[in-house]
C-alpha positions in Angstrom: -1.5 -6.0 -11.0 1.6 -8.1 -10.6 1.9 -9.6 -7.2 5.8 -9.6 -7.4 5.5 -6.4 -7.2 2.9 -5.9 -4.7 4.6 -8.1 -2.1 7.8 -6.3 -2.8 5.7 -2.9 -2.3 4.2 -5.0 1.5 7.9 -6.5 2.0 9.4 -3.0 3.4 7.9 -1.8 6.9 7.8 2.3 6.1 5.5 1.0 3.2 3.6 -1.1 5.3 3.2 2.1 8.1 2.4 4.1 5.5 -0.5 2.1 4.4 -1.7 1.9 8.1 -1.6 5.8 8.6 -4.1 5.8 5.0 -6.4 3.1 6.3 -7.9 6.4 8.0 -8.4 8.1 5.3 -6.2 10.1 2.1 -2.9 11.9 3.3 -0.6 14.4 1.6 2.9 13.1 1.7 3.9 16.3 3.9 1.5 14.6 6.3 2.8 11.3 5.6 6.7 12.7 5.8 5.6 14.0 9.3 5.3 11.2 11.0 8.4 9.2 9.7 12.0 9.9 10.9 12.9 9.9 7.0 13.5 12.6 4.4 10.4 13.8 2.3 12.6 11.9 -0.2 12.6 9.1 1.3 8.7 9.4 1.6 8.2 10.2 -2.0 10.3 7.2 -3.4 8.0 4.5 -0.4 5.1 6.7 -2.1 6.1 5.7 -6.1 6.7 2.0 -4.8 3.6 1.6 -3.4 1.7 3.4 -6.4 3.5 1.3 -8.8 2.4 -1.9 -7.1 -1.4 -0.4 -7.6 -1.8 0.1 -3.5 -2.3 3.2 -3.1 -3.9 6.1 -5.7 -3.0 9.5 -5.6 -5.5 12.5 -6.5 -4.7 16.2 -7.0 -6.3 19.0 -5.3 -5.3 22.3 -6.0 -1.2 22.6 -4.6 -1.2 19.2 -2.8 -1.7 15.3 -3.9 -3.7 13.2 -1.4 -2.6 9.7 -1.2 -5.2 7.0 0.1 -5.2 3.0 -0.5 -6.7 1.7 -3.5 -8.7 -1.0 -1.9 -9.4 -3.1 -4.9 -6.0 -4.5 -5.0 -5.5 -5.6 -1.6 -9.1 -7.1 -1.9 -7.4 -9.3 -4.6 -5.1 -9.9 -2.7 -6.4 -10.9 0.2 -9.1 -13.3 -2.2 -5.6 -14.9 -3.2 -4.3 -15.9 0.1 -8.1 -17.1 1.1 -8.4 -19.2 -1.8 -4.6 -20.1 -1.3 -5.3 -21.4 2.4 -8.7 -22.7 1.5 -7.2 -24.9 -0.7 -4.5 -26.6 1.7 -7.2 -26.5 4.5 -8.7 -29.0 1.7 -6.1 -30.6 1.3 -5.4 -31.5 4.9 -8.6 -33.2 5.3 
């Protein structure tokens, strides 16, 4: 995982809504799409970005693909900035 492309995934707010509707669980994007004022389109290409950036997985069932956060990569995240500001709360001292 890249993190340029992971905070570039977290930069735009749709992407960040989006992963806040999956924190309760996997979606379809025609779930997703319903609750944005945006095209499916629009959905779809929020859904690549954040899939590319390792965020969220996708798994197929039958007709529809369930989207849900991949919860690995924002651990890693989140280890980054804690170590980050571990590190200047060190440094302060």
């Amino acid at each position: 995982m890249g993190f340029a492309e992971t905070f570039k995934a977290l930069s735009d707010p749709a992407r960040r809504e989006i992963l806040n509707l999956l924190k309760g669980g996997s979606l379809t994007a025609g779930e997703l799409s319903g609750k944005f004022d945006m095209t499916a389109a629009t959905v779809s290409y929020h859904l690549a970005q954040l899939k590319k950036a390792g965020l969220i997985v996708e798994r197929k069932e039958k007709n529809f693909i369930n989207y849900s956060l991949n919860a690995s990569v924002l651990e890693e995240v989140l280890l980054w900035l804690q170590d980050l500001k571990g590190a200047n709360d060190h440094e302060a001292e």
